[in-house]
C-alpha positions as CSV (number, residue, x, y, z in Angstrom):
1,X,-5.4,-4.0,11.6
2,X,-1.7,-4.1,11.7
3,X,-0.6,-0.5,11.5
4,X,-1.1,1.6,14.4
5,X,0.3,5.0,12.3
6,X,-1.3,7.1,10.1
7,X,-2.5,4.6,7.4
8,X,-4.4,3.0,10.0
9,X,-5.5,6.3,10.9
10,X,-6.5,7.3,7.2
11,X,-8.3,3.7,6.9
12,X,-10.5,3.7,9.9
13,X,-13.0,6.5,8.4
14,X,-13.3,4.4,5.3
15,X,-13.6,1.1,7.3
16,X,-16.1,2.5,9.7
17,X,-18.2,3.7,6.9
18,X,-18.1,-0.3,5.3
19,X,-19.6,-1.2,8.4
20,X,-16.3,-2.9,9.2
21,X,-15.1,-3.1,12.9
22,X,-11.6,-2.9,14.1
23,X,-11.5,-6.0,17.2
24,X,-7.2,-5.2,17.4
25,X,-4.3,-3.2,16.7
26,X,-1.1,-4.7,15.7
27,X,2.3,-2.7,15.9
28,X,6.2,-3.5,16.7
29,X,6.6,0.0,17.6
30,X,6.5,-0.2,21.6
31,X,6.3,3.4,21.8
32,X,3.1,3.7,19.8
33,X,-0.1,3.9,22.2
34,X,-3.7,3.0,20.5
35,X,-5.1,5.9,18.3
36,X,-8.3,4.5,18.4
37,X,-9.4,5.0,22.3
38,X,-11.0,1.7,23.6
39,X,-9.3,-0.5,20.6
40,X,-6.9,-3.3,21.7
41,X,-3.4,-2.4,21.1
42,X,-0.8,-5.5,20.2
43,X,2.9,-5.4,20.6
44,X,3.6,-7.6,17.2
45,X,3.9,-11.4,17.0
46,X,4.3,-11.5,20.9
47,X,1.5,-10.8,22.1
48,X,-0.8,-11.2,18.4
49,X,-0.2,-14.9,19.0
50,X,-1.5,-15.2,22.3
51,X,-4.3,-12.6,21.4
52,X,-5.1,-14.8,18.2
53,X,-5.4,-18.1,20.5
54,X,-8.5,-16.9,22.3
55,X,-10.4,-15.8,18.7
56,X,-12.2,-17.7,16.4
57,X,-9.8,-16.8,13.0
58,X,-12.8,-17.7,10.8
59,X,-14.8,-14.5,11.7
60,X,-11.3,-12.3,11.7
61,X,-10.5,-10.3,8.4
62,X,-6.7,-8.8,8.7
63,X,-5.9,-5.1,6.5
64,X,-2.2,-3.8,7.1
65,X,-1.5,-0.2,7.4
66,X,1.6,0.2,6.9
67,X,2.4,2.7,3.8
68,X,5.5,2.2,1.4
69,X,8.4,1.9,1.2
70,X,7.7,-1.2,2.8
71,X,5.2,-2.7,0.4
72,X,7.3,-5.7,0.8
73,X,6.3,-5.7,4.7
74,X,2.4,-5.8,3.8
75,X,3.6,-8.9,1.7
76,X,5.1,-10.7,4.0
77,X,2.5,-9.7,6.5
78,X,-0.5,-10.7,3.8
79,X,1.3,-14.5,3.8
80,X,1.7,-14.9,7.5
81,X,-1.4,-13.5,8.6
82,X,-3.3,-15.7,5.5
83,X,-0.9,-18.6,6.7
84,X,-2.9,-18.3,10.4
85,X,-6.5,-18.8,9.0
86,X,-7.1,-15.1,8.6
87,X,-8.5,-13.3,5.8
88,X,-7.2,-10.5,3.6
89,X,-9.8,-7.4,3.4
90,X,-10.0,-5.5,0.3
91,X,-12.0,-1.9,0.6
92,X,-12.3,1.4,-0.9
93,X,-14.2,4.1,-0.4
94,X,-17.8,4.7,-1.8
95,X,-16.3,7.3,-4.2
96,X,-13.7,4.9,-5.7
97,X,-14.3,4.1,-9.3
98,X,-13.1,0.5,-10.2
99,X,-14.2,-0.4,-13.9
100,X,-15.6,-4.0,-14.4
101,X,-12.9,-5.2,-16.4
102,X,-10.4,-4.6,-14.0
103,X,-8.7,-7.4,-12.4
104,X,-7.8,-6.5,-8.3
105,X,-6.4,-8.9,-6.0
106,X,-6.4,-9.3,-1.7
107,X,-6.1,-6.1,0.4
108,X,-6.6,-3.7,-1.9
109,X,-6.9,0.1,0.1
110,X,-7.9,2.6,-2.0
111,X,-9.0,6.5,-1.1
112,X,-11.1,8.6,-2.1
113,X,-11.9,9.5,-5.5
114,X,-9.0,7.0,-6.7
115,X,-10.1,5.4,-10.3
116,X,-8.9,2.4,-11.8
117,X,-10.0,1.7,-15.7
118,X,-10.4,-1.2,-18.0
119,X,-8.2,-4.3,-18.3
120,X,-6.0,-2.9,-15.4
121,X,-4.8,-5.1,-13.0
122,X,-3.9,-4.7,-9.3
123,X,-2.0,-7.2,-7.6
124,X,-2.0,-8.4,-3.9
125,X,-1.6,-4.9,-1.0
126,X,-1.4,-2.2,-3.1
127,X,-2.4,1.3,-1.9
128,X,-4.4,3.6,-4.1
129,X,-4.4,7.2,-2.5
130,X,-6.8,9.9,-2.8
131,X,-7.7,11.0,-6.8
132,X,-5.2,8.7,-8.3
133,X,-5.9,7.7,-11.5
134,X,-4.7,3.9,-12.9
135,X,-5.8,4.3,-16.8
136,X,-6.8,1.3,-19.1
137,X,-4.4,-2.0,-19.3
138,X,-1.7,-0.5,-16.3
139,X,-0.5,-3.5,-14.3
140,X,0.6,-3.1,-10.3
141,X,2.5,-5.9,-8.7
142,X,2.6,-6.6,-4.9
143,X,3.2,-4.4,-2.9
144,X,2.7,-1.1,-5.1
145,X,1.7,1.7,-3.5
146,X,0.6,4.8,-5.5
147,X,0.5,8.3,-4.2
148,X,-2.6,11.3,-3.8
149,X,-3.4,12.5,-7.3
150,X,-0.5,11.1,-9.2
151,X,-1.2,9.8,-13.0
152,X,-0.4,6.3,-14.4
153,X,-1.3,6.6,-17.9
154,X,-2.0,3.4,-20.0
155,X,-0.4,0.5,-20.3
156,X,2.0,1.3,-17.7
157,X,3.4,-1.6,-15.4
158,X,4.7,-1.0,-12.0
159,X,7.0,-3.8,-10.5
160,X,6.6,-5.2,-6.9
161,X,6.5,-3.1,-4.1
162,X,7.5,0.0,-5.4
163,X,6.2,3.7,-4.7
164,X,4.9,6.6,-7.1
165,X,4.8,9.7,-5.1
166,X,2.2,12.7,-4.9
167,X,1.8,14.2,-8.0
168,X,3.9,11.9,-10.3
169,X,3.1,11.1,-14.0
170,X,3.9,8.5,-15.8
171,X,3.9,8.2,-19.7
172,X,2.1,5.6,-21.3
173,X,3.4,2.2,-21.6
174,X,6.3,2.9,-19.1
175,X,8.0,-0.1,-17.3
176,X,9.0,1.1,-13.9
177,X,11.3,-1.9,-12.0
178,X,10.8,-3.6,-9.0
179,X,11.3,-1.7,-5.3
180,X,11.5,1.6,-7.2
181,X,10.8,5.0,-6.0
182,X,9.5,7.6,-8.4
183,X,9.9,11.1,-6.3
184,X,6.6,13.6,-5.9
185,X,5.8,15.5,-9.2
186,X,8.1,13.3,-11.4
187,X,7.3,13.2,-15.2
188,X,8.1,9.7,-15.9
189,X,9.1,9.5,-19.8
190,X,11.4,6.1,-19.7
191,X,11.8,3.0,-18.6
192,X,13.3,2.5,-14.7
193,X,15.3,-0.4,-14.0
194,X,14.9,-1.7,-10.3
195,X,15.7,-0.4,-7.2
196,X,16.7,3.2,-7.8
197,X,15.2,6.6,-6.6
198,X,13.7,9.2,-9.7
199,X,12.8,12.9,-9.4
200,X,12.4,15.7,-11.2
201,X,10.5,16.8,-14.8
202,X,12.1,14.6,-16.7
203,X,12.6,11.8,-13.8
204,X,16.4,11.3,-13.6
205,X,18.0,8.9,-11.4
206,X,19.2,10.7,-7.9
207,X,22.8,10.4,-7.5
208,X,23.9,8.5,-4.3
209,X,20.4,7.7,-3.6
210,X,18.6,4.0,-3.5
211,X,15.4,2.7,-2.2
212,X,17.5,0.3,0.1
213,X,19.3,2.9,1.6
214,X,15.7,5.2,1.8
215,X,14.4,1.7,3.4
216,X,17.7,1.2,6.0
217,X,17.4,5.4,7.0
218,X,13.8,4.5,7.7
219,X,13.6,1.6,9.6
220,X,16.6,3.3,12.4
221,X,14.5,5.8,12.4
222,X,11.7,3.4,14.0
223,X,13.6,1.7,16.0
C-alpha cells in the first residue's frame, strides 16, 4: 500500500475484511512512522526498490492511498508500480452496490454503502467514499475521487483527476472539467471548465482560487 495517512488507515478495515494482507507500506513522508504496528514501513522509491528486489512481484498486488487532490499522483503511481510487474487491486466493501452493467477499471476503492448504477463507468484510481451515489450512465476519468454522501446524478461525466466534496450534488448530465474541485455541499447546476475551484448552492467559481494553487499550498505543507 502506498499511503501511510489516513486513506491507508480508512482502507485497511475494508482490506482486512477481503482477506487481503498488507506485506508493506510505502510513503515519501520521512516523518510518518507505520500506523499499522508490525507492518513494514518504506521511505518511497529508495528503499521500495531495494524492498521490491527480494519479492516475488507476481504474488504482490499494489492499492495507493493517497486521497485527492492528487488523483493525478495515484495515476502516475498506478503506471509505475504496473510498469514493475505489480498488480493494481480493485475492492470495496461488502456493502457497496456496483450494478452489473457498470463498467469499473484497476484500483477502484470504494466505502461503505457507496452505489454505482447501470451503464456507469469508472475509470482507473477513483475513490468512492462512504454513501456516495454514481446514478445510471455517469462517467469518472482517472483519477476522480468522489466525497462521503455526495450525489452525481445521471449522465454526469467527471474529467480526470478531479474531486467532488462531501455533500455535493450534481445535476444531471453535468460536464465537470478536468483537475476540478467542486467544494462540500455544492449544488452543481452547469457545466465547469477545467481546473477551477466551485462552492456554494448554486456552485460559483471561487475568486482567486485554483486547484493548482490548492495542489502547490498542499504539497509545502508536506514537505
Amino acid at each position: 500500500m502506498w499511503g501511510a495517512g489516513d486513506q491507508g488507515r480508512v482502507n485497511k478495515p475494508i482490506l482486512d475484511s477481503l482477506g487481503c494482507e498488507i506485506v508493506a507500506l510505502v510513503d515519501d513522508t520521512r516523518a510518518l512512522s507505520t500506523p499499522f504496528p508490525g507492518t513494514t514501513l518504506l521511505h518511497g522509491w529508495l528503499e521500495l526498490e531495494p524492498w521490491l528486489a527480494t519479492q516475488d512481484v507476481r504474488r504482490l498486488g499494489f492499492v495507493v492511498a493517497i486521497g485527492n487532490p492528487f488523483g493525478h499522483v495515484r495515476c502516475e503511481l498506478h503506471q509505475q508500480l504496473t510498469a514493475r510487474g505489480i498488480t493494481p487491486v480493485s475492492f470495496a466493501d461488502a456493502s457497496v452496490l456496483i450494478c452489473r452493467s457498470a463498467e469499473v477499471a484497476a484500483g477502484l476503492q470504494a466505502m461503505p454503502l457507496a452505489m454505482v448504477h447501470s451503464d456507469a463507468v469508472i475509470g482507473r484510481q477513483c475513490i468512492l467514499n462512504t454513501r456516495s451515489l454514481i446514478e445510471h450512465d455517469c462517467v469518472l476519468e482517472d483519477g476522480v475521487e468522489v466525497g462521503p454522501g455526495a450525489v452525481l446524478c445521471g449522465r454526469v461525466h467527471v474529467g480526470a483527476n478531479s474531486w467532488v466534496g462531501a455533500g455535493a450534488t450534481i445535476r444531471p448530465r453535468i460536464h465537470i472539467g478536468k483537475n476540478v474541485i467542486v467544494g462540500a455541499g455544492a449544488v452543481v447546476i452547469e457545466d465547469i471548465p477545467d481546473g477551477i475551484v466551485v462552492v456554494g448552492v448554486p456552485a460559483h467559481p471561487m475568486t482567486n482560487r485554483n486547484t493548482a494553487s490548492i495542489i502547490a499550498n498542499l504539497q509545502g505543507t508536506l514537505r
